[in-house]
Phi, psi and omega in degrees: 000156196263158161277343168313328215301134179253018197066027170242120191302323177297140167319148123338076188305140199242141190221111163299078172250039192251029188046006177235147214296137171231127198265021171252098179266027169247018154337138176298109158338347163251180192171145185318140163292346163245040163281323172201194210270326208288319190309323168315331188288309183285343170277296150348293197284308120031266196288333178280340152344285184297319222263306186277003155276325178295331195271299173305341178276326167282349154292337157308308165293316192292303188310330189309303188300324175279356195275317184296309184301317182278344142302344177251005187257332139039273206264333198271320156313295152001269161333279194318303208282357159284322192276280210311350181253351177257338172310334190266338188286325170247044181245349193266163198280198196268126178225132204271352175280197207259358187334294176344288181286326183288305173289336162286283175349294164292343181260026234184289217301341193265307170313344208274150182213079213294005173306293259249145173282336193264313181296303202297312168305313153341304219272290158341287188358265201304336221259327163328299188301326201269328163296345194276333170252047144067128196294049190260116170331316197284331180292000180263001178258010190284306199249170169291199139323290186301011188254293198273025181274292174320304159335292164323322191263320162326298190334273197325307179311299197296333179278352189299326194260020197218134173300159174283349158311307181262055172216042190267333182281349245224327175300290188337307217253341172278350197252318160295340188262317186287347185289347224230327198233017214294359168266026177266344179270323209292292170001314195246009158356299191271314182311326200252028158256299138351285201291317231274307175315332193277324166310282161353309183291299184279008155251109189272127166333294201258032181206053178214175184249147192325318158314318170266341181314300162301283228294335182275317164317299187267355161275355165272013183223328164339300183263039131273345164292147191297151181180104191272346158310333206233145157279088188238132183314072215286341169322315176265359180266343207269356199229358151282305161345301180298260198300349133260000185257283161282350166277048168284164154259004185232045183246109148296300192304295176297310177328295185277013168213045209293008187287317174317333189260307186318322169275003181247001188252162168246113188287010173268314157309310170310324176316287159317305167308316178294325185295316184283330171284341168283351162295345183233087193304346188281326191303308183297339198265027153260359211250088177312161183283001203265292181322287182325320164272006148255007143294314188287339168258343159303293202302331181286323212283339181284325182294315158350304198245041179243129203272333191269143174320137198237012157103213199246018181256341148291334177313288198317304200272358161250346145317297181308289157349278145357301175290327215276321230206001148351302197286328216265317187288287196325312212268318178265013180261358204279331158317344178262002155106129160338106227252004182239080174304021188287309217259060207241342178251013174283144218227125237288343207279354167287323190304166202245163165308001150300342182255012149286056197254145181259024178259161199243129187319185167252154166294136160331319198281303173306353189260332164285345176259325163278347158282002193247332192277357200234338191240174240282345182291320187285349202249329195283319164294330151335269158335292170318310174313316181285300169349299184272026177262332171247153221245318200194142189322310201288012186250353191289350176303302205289329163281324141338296176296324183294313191311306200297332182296311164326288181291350171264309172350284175308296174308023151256334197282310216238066175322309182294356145261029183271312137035247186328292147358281192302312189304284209313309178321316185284319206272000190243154179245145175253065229297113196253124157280144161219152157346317186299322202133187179242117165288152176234138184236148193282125172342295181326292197304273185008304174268335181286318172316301174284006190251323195283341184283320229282169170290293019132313187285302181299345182281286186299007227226330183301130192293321167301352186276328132017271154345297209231116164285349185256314169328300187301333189302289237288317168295000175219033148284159155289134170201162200280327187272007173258303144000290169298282173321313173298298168309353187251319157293314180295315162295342156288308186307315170275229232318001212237314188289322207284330179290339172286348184274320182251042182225120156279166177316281209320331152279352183269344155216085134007120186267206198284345200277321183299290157332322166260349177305141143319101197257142160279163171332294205273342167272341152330304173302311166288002179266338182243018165282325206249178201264134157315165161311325170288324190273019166251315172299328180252069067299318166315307175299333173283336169326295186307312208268338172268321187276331195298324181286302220289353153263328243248337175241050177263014148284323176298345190266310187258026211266030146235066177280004185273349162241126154282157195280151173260113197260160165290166176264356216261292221263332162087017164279152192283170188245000168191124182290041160250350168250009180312309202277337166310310185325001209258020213251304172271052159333119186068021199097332200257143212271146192059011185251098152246203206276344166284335188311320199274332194267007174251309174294333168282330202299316171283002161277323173307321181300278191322298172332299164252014134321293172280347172293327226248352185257336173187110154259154190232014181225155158335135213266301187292018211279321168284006174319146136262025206273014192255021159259353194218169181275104163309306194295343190238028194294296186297316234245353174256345184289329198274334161313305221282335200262334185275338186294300183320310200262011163273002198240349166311311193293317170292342192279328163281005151281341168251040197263010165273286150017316176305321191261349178284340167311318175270345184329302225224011174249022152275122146215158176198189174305317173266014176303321194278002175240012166277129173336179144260341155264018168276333188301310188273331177290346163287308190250007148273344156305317204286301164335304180293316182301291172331313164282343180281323175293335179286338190274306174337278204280329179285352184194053170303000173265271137056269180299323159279344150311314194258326178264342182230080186284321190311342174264010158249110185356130169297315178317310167289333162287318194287295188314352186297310167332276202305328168251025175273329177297335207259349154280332188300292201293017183245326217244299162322319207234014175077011193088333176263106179284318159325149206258266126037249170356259197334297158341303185271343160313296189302314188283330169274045155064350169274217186053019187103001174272307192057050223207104150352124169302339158296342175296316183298308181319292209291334175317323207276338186294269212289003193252040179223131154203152174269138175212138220240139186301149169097326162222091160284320191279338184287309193281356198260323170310321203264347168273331192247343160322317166319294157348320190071231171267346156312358180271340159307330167261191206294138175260200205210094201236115143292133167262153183224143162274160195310334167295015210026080148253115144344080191309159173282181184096143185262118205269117180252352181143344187289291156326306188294322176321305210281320192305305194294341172291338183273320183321282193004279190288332189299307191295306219237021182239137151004095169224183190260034177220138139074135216296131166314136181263302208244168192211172186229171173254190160332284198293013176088020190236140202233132191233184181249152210284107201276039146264304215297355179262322173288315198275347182259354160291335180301351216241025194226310159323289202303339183246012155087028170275182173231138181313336195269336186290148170300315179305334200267320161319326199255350182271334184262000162248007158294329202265323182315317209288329186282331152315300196291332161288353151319301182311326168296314188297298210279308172332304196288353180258283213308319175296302182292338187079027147233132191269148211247140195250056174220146199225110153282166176285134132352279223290311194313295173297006185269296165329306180289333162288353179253005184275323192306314203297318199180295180187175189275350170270009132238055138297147172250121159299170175204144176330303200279009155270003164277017185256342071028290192283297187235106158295321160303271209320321169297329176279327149342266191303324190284348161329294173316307191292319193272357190307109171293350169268213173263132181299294198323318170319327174269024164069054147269183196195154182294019165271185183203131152299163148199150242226102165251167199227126193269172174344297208256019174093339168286142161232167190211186209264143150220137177285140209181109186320133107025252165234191206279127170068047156302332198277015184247015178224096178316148192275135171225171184301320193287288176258044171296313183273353160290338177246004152266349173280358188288309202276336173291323195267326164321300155315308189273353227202271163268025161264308188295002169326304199273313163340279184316274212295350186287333175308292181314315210282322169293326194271340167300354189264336168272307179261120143323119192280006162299300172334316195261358173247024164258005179237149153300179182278323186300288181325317192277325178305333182279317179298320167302319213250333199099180207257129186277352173293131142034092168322104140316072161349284205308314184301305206277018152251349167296322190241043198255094161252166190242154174211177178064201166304350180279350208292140177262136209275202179306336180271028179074017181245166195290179185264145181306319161316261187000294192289332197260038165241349166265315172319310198278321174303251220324333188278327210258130156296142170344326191255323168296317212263004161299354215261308147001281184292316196284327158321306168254346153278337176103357178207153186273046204203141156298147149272205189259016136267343175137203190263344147003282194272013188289132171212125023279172201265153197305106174215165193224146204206153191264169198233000175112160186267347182291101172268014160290347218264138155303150148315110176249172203213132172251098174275344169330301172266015201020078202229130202234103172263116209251112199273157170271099175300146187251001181225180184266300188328268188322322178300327186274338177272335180282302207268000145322302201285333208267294200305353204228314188282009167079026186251130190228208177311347179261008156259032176284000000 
């Protein structure tokens, strides 16, 4: 670097002037002052340069400083020889004309300094003189305008500068000149809304006179008043009002009576004033985040107390607030403690780091006033409001739009009343003037008329949008009129999941005899809620069609998710087109909503929607196919690329995951970043975060990703082989290649497969993956050897069976044993037993869930031995029973992992769960009515009772608990109560929130009693299966995976893949042993349910697998049993092994192995 360098990249010009050659040019451009006399000459000359520039800049300053000093002292002089001429003007006796004050006033205007205590006395004077003559119109000529403009701004200085006990005349008189002048204020507008708040703040409501009350009243409304003389800007005074007046945090005064004010204002202007300062973002950035919410708690409590409707320009300016302040209200209302008691057994360690906020809870009042946006008064006045606004058909998208923005909002601000929100919403009706008259239509049909209109719908709806992935792109850029549109979708799309939620079948398409029966209100309301068969195929198709890009192209949708756009607040457009494609971070407008939001909400109406077609169905068994989206023949060999692509980039991420947040730290900004909590701070970069991985699993594995969220457009067959070879890469990748259980093995004891290990080390891996397991209690010992394991439990293990001597049964565990072992885990887990608390129960039909007691009933049995909830004991005992779940959950993974089905039929509700763990996490299952028809069939004929009810509900005394019934050691049982929601037992079941208190009680059933159950089961079986895996099947789907395929026993597969040993083995000329043939003669003979009887003898289960028999493991085999043909046909089910004596007719054959399938004789006639 040079040393001359100045911030500039260019050489220097190096300029000689000592006359001697320098014969380095890449030399430093300086040099010394004595290499010689000329160079001495020139530094010299130089430095006296510099020494006579320095002396002219201090003759410049000192003149500058006398120039100031003799203007200030000047001016003071000035001042002074003004006060000694107004002091001598009121030092003369008192004269009531007005002479007096017409000569103090300039002498006032020139003098006053509100620092000086003496001026400020001054000021009282004139203000005395000025009262002495009394409030007379012709007393307003005493000065010009501009004196009493000037006046006015004095007033002001001087109270800025005053407690509010000694400022009432000094108001008065300030208060007259603006009733008499109002453009006198505005210059000072803001100065006098300000000064006007701190009064306000020191004025207690209830210890001040009546007299001040008014006088606090009309200086906050005064320079808002209509005044047809004067043009005064009223706009801009209504929004110094907002914005330097109500975001004070101390108006006592107005809290506690805003009625006073509130009538003297016109809120529509204000309304206005608010919208229009949010449209300019620059306006906001003097305004904290503390000022905004209490505008925003001003701005509700004054609408609040105006009886009359003030149109849709209040929705609009409390929307916008609202968008603006979305994260710090969600993080902090959230501080005041859960407003839903379902989720009250959720276990603090799921919750996320976000409610690690350094902000402070809301004031009681404000905290009433943001409760007022939620509740049934607030959701009603809402309604009216929008209601008496419209006018006419051609407005509803866009008056549409205004509710939906609103109302998405709101469910963003208040998760924990999103509920509540959805209910009120469903339950209002909404009205269109027409020529015709005024209709009232139920919100839902409302927004479906208006979401079905819109363009944005009608595109996708379109057969190219199929086609073309860049239509859906081109529709979710921002723009303002799609934008409106999209909010009208989105808000169907939510009230629409709530309504599938509290509608059982029978309601959701109703046949004709049902329709003309009598209804009570509320099943009337879901009924006339709801879509026909036809507008249910085009919402679905618009589903399809809308969720298919946002996985399958969401880099074309998003492909700058690594920044977000610094957006307008109003409009959610980028501020430089180079972030235009960034913009998707405000999505519709609404500030934190982007395209994953939307693509999460259609996806579960999509879901749902076929959850129930798949539970009764009403649409075309192919009507969800996509499959003319993808190349079928090469789909498995490219899904199974994208998932090994996957678990290579799983792996890189955990090498950098210390990096990530310094990455994301520093990439939020907007006006209001620096004024965000911290934990709003952290929800903006974990959104960013999510944004960044949903776009990275897209380009490495867009099949992938419609596999795990849109399974339903691929074939089932094909989804299982997906299965089978996601399994069969995993045990390839784990096990070093060698998938054989044998391989592996020898593998391990030589130190390969992924040990790198000695054979003694290899011993003991081998060690811990063996266990002795004594009948009867197969499942207690297998827990206490194997539980350690982990996911280790995925390779092969090695099981001793021991007799009551601990002796060893003979046999070599070949697969046959592990086989035997995991079917006795089962039936043992999942059966009944008389030690220690039931894990699972059955409903009616015999389909078995985990037992939602069970946690209650072994606290009883921990009481009963005199523990305390506080003892290490009482601790270690309720996470042993957790432990024993999640090793169920393991057991039923390794069978599903190994391909052997298990003769066990889980509830619906149940497997729902486990496709919903793939999804995210178990809390997204959504309960639903009809699955609680699965779990309590009463308690469900219960509630639709409760639904269809005609009368008034209150009458039967409910309330927001729900009993639930535990039952202790000895067998007694006894009741505990237990809220709903927050303060349930104080809130009556009424005709209005009846369908908020059957979804409480369906989800508290379905969701948060059976949680800490549910989740530890998932959480083992997620340790075996990838819980992605498991969310490409249905409910339906996964009992076939568990159980086999319930479809017609194929013989020809199951003799195709059929071995033979002993005399049976077949020799060179390839034909079968003569038994053999006439025992496939009799399968071909047996009905369908005989050759279930059959398969289940010898395999242990009545069920195919879904690929055939193929996949059967260990296959399917037959062996002779000996000439005695008195003897039954016995069975190794360990092994599927069918021991057949050589029969010498069909007849006998046929009858002996009746007799064996139906009396149960088995292995021990061998």
């Amino acid at each position: 670097m040079f040393p001359t360098f100045s911030g500039s990249s260019r050489r220097p010009r190096n300029v000689n002037l000592s006359g001697q050659r320098n014969t380095n040019p890449w030399a430093t451009s300086s040099w010394s002052p004595t290499t010689s006399g000329a160079s001495k000459t020139v530094a010299q000359a130089q430095a006296e340069r510099e020494k006579r520039q320095r002396e002219r800049d201090e003759l410049n300053a000192a003149k500058r400083l006398q120039r100031v000093w003799r203007g200030h002292t000047g001016r003071q002089s000035f001042k002074q020889t003004c006060r000694e001429r107004y002091d001598a003007l009121y030092g003369q006796p008192i004269d009531h004309d007005s002479s007096r004050v017409t000569s103090a006033l300039p002498l006032l205007l020139l003098l006053f300094d509100p620092m000086q205590t003496d001026d400020q006395h001054r000021v009282d004077l004139f203000i005395q003189d000025l009262g002495a003559l009394k409030s007379d119109p012709a007393n307003f000529g005493l000065f010009g305008p501009k004196s009493w403009d000037r006046l006015a701004q004095l007033l002001i200085g001087a109270l800025e500068r005053r407690p509010a006990s000694s400022s009432q005349a000094l108001l008065s008189v300030l208060l007259d000149i603006i009733r008499r002048r109002q453009p006198a204020i505005i210059p000072i507008i803001n100065r006098y809304y300000k000064l006007l708040s701190k009064y306000f703040e020191q004025s207690n409501y209830l210890s001040i006179s009546v007299e001040q009350q008014e006088t606090l009243t009309e200086a906050a409304t005064i320079p808002l008043e209509s005044n047809p003389g004067e043009a005064l800007p009223r706009l801009r005074a209504y929004q110094a009002f907002a914005f330097s007046f109500l975001s004070s945090s101390s108006l006592s005064f107005l809290q506690q009576d805003p009625v006073q004010i509130a009538r003297r204002l016109d809120l529509q202007i204000l309304s206005q004033g608010v919208i229009d300062a949010y449209s300019r973002p620059e306006f906001l950035s003097t305004l904290s985040k503390n000022g905004s919410l209490w505008l925003l708690a001003h701005f509700i409590a004054l609408n609040r107390s105006n009886p009359t409707s003030q149109g849709s320009k209040y929705l609009e300016a409390l929307y916008l607030q609202l968008s603006l302040l979305v994260d710090d209200i969600r993080v902090r209302y959230g501080r005041h403690g859960p407003h839903n008691g379902t989720n009250d057994s959720f276990d603090a360690s799921e919750r996320g780091d976000n409610e690690a906020d350094d902000s402070v809870p809301f004031s009681t009042w404000m905290l009433d006033q943001l409760n007022f946006l939620v509740d049934e008064d607030g959701i009603s006045e809402l309604l009216s409001r929008f209601t008496s606004t419209i006018s006419a058909s051609d407005r509803l998208s866009e008056e549409a739009s205004l509710l939906a923005g609103y109302t998405l909002v709101l469910l963003k601000c208040f998760p924990s009343h999103s509920d509540d929100i959805k209910m009120r919403l469903f339950q209002g009706d909404i009205s269109t003037t027409s020529s015709s008259g005024s209709i009232a239509t139920p919100s839902v049909k409302y927004f479906w008329k208006a979401a079905s209109n819109t363009d944005v719908f009608r595109d996708i709806m379109q057969p190219k949008a199929q086609q073309q992935p860049s239509l859906v792109v081109t529709l979710l850029r921002p723009d303002s009129t799609r934008d409106r549109e999209w909010r009208t979708i989105l808000l169907f799309l939510e009230l629409y999941n709530f309504l599938l939620r509290v509608t059982d079948d029978e309601d959701f398409l109703p046949a004709e005899i049902q329709i003309l029966s009598q209804q009570s209100p509320a099943t009337l309301r879901i009924r006339s809620s709801g879509l026909s068969l036809n507008e249910l195929k085009q919402l679905v198709n618009f589903l399809k069609n809308l969720s298919f890009p946002l996985y399958y192209n969401l880099p074309m949708i998003m492909p700058s998710a690594s920044r977000p756009a610094r957006t307008s607040i109003i409009s959610g457009k980028p501020n430089t087109e180079e972030e235009a494609e960034a913009a998707q971070t405000s999505f519709a407008g609404i500030i934190g909503m982007d395209v994953l939001s939307l693509r999460s909400v259609s996806t579960t109406t999509m879901r749902s929607l076929y959850e129930r077609d798949s539970r009764r169905r009403f649409l075309p068994s192919d009507f969800w196919l996509m499959t003319s989206k993808f190349d079928m023949n090469g789909f498995i060999s490219a899904v199974v690329l994208e998932e090994q692509q996957k678990d290579q980039m799983a792996e890189d991420e955990e090498d950098s995951d210390d990096d990530s947040d310094m990455d994301t730290r520093d990439t939020f900004y907007s006006f209001t970043a620096q004024r965000l909590s911290r934990a709003a701070q952290i929800e903006q970069r974990r959104r960013l975060r999510k944004v960044q991985r949903e776009q990275l699993l897209a380009q490495v594995g867009p099949k992938l990703e419609i596999l795990r969220n849109m399974p339903f457009v691929i074939p089932f067959e094909v989804r299982v082989q997906i299965f089978r070879q996601f399994v069969y890469l995993d045990k390839a990748k784990r096990r070093g290649g060698n998938v054989d259980a044998d391989r592996w093995r020898l593998s391990v004891m030589s130190g390969e497969g992924g040990f790198n290990s000695p054979s003694g080390r290899g011993r003991d891996v081998l060690g811990r993956h063996s266990a002795r397991v004594r009948r009867g209690r197969v499942f207690d010992d297998a827990y206490e050897q194997f539980y350690s394991l982990g996911d280790g439990l995925k390779e092969p293990i090695q099981i001793t069976f021991v007799d009551r001597f601990n002796q060893p049964e003979a046999g070599i565990d070949g697969g046959g044993v592990t086989k035997e072992f995991l079917t006795s885990v089962t039936d043992e887990a999942f059966s009944p037993g008389s030690s220690g608390p039931n894990l699972f129960v059955t409903n009616s039909q015999n389909l078995l869930y985990p037992n939602p007691t069970a946690f209650d009933d072994y606290a009883e049995v921990l009481r009963r031995r005199r523990w305390s909830e506080n003892d290490a004991k009482w601790r270690e005992s309720m996470a042993d029973l957790a432990k024993r779940y999640e090793f169920l959950g393991r057991v039923l993974g390794k069978c599903m992992y190994e391909g052997i089905l298990i003769d066990k039929a889980f509830a619906g509700f149940f497997l729902l769960k486990w496709s919903a763990s793939g999804q995210g996490s178990l809390t997204d299952y959504r309960a639903n009515l009809n699955d609680l028809r699965d779990l309590d069939p009463e308690l469900y004929q219960g509630l639709i009772n409760l639904k269809n009810y005609p009368g008034k509900v209150i009458d039967l005394s409910l309330d927001f608990t729900i009993t639930d019934q535990v039952t202790g050691p000895s067998g007694v049982s006894r009741t505990i109560t237990r809220p709903l929601c927050k303060n349930g037992e104080d809130i009556p079941v009424t005709n209005t929130n009846r369908p908020l208190y059957i979804s409480y009680v369906t989800n508290h059933r379905l969701v948060a009693q059976p949680y800490r159950q549910t989740r530890a089961f998932l959480k083992g079986l997620g340790s075996i299966i990838n819980p992605a895996w498991l969310s490409m099947f249905n409910q339906s789907e996964l009992q076939r995976l568990v159980g086999g395929d319930s479809s017609e026993i194929d013989v020809d597969d199951l003799r195709r893949n059929t071995q033979y040993s002993g005399l049976y083995a077949i020799g060179d000329d390839g034909m079968e042993h003569p038994t053999v043939q006439m025992f496939w003669q009799v399968m071909h003979e047996f009905r369908d349910s005989e050759r279930r009887e059959v398969l289940k003898y010898v395999t242990s289960t009545p069920r195919a697998p879904l690929l055939g028999f193929s996949q059967l493991s260990p296959r399917f085999s037959i062996r002779d049993g000996g000439t005695d043909e008195e003897r039954l046909p016995s069975t190794s089910t360990c092994v599927n092994l069918l021991k057949l004596p050589r029969y010498s007719s069909k007849n006998t054959l046929k009858r002996k192995l009746l007799y064996a399938i139906q009396s149960g004789a088995g292995f021990d006639l061998s």
